[in-house]
N, C-alpha and C positions, 0 to 999 in steps of 0.2 A: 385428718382434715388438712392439717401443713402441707405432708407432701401430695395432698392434690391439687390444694394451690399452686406449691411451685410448678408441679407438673402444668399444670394451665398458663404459669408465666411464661414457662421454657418454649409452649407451642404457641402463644400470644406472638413471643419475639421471635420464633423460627418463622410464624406466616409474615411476619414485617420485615424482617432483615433477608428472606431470599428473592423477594421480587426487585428491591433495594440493591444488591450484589449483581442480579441479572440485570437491572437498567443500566445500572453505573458499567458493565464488562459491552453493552449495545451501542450505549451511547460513545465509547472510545471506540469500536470500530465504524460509527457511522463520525464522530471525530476525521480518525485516519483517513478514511474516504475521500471525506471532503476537501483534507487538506491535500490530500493526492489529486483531486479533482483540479483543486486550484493552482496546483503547482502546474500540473500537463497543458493545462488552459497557459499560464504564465512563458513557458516553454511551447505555446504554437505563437505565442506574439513574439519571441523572442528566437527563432527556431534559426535564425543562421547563426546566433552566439551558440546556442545551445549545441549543435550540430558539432563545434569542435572536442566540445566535453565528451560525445558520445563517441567520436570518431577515435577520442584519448581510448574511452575504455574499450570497445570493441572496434580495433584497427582493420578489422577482417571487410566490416562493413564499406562498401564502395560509397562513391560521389550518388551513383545512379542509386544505393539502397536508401541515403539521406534525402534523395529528392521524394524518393517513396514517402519517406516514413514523415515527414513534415511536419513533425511532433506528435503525432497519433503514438501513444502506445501500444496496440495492440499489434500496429505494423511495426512497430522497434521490436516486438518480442520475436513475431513470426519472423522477422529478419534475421535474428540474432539465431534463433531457433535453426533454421536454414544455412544458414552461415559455418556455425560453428556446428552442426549435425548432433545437436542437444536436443531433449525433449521438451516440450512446451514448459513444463513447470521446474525446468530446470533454468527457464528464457525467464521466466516471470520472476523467479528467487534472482537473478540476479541484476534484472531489472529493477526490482523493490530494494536491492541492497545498495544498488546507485541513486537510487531515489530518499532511499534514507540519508545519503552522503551528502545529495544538495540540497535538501530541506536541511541541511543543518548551517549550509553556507549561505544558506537563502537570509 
């Protein structure tokens, strides 16, 4: 009788604690999102300061790819992507590694 109790606590707290794990790992990347969301937004109202930061890390990129990309990220990756003859998710990894750099000086 004990150990089918416990047996019944252990699946009690396994059905409570993995929904609990999987909300809390969702809601950080819907977190991340948004804070990337807000940052890119922050960065088109701000897009001729920002343009030198960018210009710092990928020097490759010209006047004419900055007027492009006018804070859009998906045009800063395709750029960078083109640019430097990298593959898309190799644009994006280091586009997210700059973006972790100025969210933290933000």
């Amino acid at each position: 009788m004990r150990s089918i109790a416990s047996l019944a606590a252990c699946v009690v707290f396994s059905a409570v604690s993995v929904p609990l794990v999987v909300s809390a790992q969702t809601s950080a990347q819907t977190t991340t999102q948004n804070d990337a969301q807000t940052m890119w937004e922050k960065f088109k109202g701000s897009w001729s300061q920002t343009k030198g930061a960018v210009k710092e890390e990928w020097g490759k990129l010209t006047d004419d790819d900055l007027l492009a990309i006018e804070g859009r990220r998906d045009q800063l990756v395709g750029k960078i992507q083109t640019r430097y003859g990298i593959s898309r998710e190799a644009a994006e990894a280091q586009v997210g590694a700059w973006e972790k750099t100025r969210l933290k000086s933000m």
